[in-house]
C-alpha positions in Angstrom: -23.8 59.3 -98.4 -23.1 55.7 -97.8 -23.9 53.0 -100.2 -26.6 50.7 -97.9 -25.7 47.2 -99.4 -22.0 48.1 -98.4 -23.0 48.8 -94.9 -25.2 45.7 -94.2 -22.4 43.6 -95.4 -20.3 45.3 -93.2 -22.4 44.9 -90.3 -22.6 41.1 -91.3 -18.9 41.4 -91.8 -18.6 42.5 -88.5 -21.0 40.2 -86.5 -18.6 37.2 -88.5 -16.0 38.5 -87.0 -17.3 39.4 -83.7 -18.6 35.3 -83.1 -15.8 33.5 -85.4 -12.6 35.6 -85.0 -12.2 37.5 -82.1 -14.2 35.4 -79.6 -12.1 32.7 -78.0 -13.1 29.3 -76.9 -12.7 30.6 -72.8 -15.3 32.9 -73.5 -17.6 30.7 -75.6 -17.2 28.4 -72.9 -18.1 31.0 -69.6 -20.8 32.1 -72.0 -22.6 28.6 -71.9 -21.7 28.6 -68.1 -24.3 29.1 -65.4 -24.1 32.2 -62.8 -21.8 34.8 -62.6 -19.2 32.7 -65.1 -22.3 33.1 -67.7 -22.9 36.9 -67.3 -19.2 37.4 -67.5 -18.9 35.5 -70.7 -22.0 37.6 -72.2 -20.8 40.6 -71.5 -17.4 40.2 -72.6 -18.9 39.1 -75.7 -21.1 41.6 -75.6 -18.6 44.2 -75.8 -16.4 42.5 -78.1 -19.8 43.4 -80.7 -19.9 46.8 -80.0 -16.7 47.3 -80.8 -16.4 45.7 -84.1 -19.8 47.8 -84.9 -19.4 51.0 -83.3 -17.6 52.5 -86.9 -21.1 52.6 -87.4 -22.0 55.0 -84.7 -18.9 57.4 -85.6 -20.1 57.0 -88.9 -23.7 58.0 -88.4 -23.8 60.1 -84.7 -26.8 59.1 -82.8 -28.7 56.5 -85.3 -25.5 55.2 -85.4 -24.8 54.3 -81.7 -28.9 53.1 -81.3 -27.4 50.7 -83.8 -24.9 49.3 -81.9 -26.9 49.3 -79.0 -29.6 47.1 -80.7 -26.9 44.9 -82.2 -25.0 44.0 -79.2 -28.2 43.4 -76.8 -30.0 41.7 -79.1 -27.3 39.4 -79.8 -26.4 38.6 -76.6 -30.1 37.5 -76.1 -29.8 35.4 -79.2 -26.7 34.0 -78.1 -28.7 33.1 -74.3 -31.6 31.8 -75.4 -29.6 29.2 -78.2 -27.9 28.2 -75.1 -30.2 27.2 -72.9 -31.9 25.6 -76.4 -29.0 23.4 -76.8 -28.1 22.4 -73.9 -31.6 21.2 -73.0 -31.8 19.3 -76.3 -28.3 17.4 -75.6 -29.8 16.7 -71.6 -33.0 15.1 -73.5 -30.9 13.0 -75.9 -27.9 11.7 -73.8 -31.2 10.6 -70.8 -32.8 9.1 -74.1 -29.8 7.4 -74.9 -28.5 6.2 -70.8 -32.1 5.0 -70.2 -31.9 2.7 -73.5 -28.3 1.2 -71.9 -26.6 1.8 -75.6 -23.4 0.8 -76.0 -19.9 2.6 -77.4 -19.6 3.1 -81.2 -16.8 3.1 -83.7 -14.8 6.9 -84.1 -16.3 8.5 -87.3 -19.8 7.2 -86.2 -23.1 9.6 -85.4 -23.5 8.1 -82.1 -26.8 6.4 -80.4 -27.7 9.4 -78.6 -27.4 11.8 -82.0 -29.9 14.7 -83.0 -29.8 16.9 -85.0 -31.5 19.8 -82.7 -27.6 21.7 -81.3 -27.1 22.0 -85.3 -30.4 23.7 -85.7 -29.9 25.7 -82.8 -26.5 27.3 -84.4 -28.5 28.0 -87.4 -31.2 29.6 -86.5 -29.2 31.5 -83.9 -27.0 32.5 -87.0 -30.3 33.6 -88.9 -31.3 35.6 -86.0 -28.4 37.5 -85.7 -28.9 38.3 -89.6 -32.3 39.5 -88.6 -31.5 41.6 -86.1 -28.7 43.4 -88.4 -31.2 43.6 -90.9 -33.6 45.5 -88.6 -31.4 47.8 -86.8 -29.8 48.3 -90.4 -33.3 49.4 -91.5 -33.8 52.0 -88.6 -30.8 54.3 -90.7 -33.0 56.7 -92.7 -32.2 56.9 -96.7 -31.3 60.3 -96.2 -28.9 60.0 -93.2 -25.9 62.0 -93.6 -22.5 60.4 -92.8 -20.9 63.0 -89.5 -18.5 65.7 -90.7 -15.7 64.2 -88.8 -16.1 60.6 -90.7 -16.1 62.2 -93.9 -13.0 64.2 -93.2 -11.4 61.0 -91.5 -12.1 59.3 -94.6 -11.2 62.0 -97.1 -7.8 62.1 -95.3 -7.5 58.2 -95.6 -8.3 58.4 -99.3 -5.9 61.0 -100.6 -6.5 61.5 -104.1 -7.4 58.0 -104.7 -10.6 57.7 -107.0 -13.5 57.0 -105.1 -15.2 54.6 -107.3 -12.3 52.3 -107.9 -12.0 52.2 -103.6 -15.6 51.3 -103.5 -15.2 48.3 -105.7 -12.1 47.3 -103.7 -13.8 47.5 -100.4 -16.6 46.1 -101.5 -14.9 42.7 -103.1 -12.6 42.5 -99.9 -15.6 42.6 -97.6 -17.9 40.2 -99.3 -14.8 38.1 -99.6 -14.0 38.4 -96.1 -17.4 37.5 -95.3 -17.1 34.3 -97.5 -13.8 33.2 -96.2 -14.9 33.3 -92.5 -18.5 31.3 -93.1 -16.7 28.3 -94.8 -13.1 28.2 -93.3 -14.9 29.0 -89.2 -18.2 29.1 -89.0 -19.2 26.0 -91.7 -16.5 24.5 -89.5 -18.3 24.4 -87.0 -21.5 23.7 -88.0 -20.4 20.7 -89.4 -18.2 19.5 -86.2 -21.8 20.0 -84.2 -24.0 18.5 -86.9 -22.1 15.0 -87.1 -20.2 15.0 -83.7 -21.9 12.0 -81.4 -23.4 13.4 -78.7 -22.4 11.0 -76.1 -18.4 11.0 -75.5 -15.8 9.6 -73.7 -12.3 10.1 -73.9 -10.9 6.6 -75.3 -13.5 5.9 -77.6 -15.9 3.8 -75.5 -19.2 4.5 -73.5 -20.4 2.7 -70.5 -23.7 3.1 -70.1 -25.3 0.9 -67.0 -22.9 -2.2 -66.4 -21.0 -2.0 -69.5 -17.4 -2.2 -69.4 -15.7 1.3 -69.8 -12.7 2.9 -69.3 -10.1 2.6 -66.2 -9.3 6.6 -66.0 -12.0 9.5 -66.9 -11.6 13.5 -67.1 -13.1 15.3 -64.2 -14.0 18.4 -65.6 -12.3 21.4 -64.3 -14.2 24.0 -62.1 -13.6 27.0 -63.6 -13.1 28.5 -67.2 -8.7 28.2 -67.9 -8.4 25.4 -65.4 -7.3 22.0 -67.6 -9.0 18.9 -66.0 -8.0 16.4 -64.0 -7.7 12.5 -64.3 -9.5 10.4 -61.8 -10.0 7.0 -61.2 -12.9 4.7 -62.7 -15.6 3.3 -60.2 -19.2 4.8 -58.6 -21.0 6.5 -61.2 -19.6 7.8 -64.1 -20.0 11.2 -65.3 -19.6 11.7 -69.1 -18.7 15.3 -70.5 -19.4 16.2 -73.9 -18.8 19.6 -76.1 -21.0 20.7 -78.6 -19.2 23.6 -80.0 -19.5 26.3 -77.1 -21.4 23.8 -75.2 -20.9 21.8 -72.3 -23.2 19.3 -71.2 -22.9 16.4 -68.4 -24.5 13.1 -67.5 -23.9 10.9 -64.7 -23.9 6.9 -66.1 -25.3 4.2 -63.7 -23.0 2.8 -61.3 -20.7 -0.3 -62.8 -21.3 -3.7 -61.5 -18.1 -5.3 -59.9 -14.6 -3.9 -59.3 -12.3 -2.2 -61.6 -8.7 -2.4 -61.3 -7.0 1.1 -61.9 -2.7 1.6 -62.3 -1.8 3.9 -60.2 -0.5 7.5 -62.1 -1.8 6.2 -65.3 -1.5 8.7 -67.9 -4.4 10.1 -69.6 -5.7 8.0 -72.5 -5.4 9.5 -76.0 -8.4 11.3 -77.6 -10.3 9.0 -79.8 -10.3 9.9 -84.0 -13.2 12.4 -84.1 -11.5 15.0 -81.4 -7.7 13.7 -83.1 -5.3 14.1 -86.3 -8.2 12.2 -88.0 -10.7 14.8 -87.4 -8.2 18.0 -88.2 -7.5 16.6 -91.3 -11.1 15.6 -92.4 -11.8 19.3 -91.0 -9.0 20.9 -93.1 -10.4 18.9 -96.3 -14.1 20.5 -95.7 -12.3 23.8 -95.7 -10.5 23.2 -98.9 -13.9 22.2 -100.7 -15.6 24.9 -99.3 -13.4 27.7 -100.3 -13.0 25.6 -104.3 -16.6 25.3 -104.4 -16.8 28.9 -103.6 -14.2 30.2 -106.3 -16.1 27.8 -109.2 -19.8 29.6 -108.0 -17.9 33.0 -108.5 -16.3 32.4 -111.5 -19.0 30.5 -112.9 -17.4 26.8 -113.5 -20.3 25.4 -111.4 -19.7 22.3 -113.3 -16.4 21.6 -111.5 -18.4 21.4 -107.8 -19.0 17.8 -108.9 -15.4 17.0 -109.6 -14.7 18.4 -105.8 -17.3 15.9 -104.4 -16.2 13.0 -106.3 -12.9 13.5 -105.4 -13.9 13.3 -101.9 -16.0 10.6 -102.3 -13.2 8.4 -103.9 -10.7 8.7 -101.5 -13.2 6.8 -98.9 -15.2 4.7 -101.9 -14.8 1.5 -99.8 -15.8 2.4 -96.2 -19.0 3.7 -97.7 -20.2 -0.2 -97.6 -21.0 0.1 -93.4 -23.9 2.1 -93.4 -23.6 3.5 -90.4 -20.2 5.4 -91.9 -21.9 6.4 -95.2 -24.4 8.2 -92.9 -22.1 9.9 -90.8 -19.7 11.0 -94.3 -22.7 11.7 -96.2 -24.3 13.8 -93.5 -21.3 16.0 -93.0 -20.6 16.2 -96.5 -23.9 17.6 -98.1 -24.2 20.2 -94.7 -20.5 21.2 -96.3 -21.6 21.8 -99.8 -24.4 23.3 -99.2 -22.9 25.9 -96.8 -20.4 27.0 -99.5 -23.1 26.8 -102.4 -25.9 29.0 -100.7 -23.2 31.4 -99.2 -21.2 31.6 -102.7 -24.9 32.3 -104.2 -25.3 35.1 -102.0 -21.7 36.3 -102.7 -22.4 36.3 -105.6 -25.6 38.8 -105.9 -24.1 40.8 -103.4 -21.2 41.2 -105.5 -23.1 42.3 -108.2 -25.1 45.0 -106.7 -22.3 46.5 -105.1 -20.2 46.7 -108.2 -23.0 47.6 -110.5 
């Protein structure tokens, strides 16, 4: 019979994997498509989860395969209905923000047309997916025996390694696994979605009514793999944004006079947040994640504040413009508190398991 803690965390392992690993950003993006592009994506991803959860189904015969079959509907549902969520909240927020005629900000800034509401959205649609393993994890009755063909599988595997001392191993490299993929991909990306301004352009400016803007724009391609093209400045303009698998448009007001364009002007260069700037304040949130993590294990929770500190010094002086300090502090406590909540959890999990 199967330990239960060790399968939930596998099937949490799995789910990890399943939205953080193995799905690429073509699909994310076909998935938050409309149409046939959207269906595609779904199902796709849809089948990527029953793979990485149907070990359970070989595992347990028929209660095993409802399983999967729960797990990978439901979260394609999820996934749907955080979608449509999002992308209405970004609609309502960059409308909020073109009817009020704000202008561009600084990189590294939260943007006038900010919410907080796609960052919720990925929450809660992570917290539904844990609910829905939870559930179908629940329908396995106590007494469920593993299938005869598992346990010789697994019998052959082992050899005449001791049991127990596998258990603890597989059970320290799953929750680990699990720990390493919330901070290094999926805190990531929380993060990125929590502080990145919602209206976006692609040299650092917005033009919102008459408002000077920028001579060359993306058009944004038709279909999923196609990179977009450049086009010339004048007529309306139409903004595109990304909000971690999300895509969402908005069509500026006409500009007031002519605009002098070069012809076959390159492509401007991607302002700091979606640059170098932003891969190396991403790759510091990673590093602090994953020490934060390793103190909560071991103990040292003391040295989280040395982590923070660190961090804090190395920008002490740009922490004077308020509008910065709210953007660094914003992204910084969401950081921390990811890693401290999941290394928590690690933790207990780590304890039952080994117990």
């Amino acid at each position: 019979m199967a330990d239960p803690i060790l399968v939930i965390a596998w099937l949490v392992l799995a789910h990890l994997a399943a939205d953080f690993v193995f799905q690429t950003g073509g699909i994310a993006l076909a998935k938050s498509g409309r149409g046939r592009q959207a269906t595609g994506g779904l199902l796709v991803h849809g089948l990527i989860v029953a793979l990485v959860t149907a070990p359970l189904g070989l595992a347990y015969g028929g209660v095993g395969w409802a399983v999967v079959a729960i797990v990978a509907i439901g979260h394609l549902v999820i996934d749907r209905v955080k979608i449509v969520l999002t992308r209405r909240s970004v609609a309502a927020a960059l409308s909020a923000a073109h009817a009020a005629h704000e202008g561009p900000v600084p990189p590294e800034r939260l943007g006038r047309a900010w919410t907080p509401r796609p960052a919720a959205f990925f929450l809660a649609d992570q917290v539904a997916h844990l609910a829905l393993i939870a559930f179908a994890w629940a329908l396995i009755p106590p007494q469920a025996s593993l299938e005869p063909g598992w346990i010789d599988t697994v019998n052959w595997a082992l050899g005449t390694h001791d049991r127990a001392a596998v258990h603890q191993i597989v059970s320290v490299l799953v929750v680990g696994l699990i720990l390493v993929i919330v901070n290094v991909r999926a805190a990531s990306l929380f993060v990125g979605i929590l502080v990145r301004p919602v209206e976006g352009s692609v040299d650092g400016e917005q033009r919102w009514g008459g408002r000077a803007g920028p001579a060359v724009e993306p058009v944004a391609a038709d279909k999923v793999g196609t990179p977009p093209t450049w086009a010339a400045a004048g007529g309306p303009r139409r903004w595109s944004i990304r909000l971690g698998p999300l895509d969402a448009r908005i069509t500026a007001e006409p500009d007031i006079g002519p605009v002098s364009v070069r012809p076959n002007a390159p492509p401007p260069s991607l302002p700091a947040p979606l640059g170098a700037n932003a891969r190396v304040g991403s790759t510091i949130g990673i590093l602090e994640r994953l020490l934060i993590v390793v103190f909560v294990l071991t103990g040292s929770d003391v040295a989280i504040g040395f982590v923070v500190g660190a961090k804090t010094l190395a920008r002490f002086r740009l922490l004077d413009d308020r509008d910065f300090a709210e953007y660094y502090l914003l992204g910084t406590l969401a950081s921390v508190s990811v890693a401290i909540v999941t290394a928590i959890i690690g933790r207990a999990a780590l304890g039952a398991l080994l117990s």
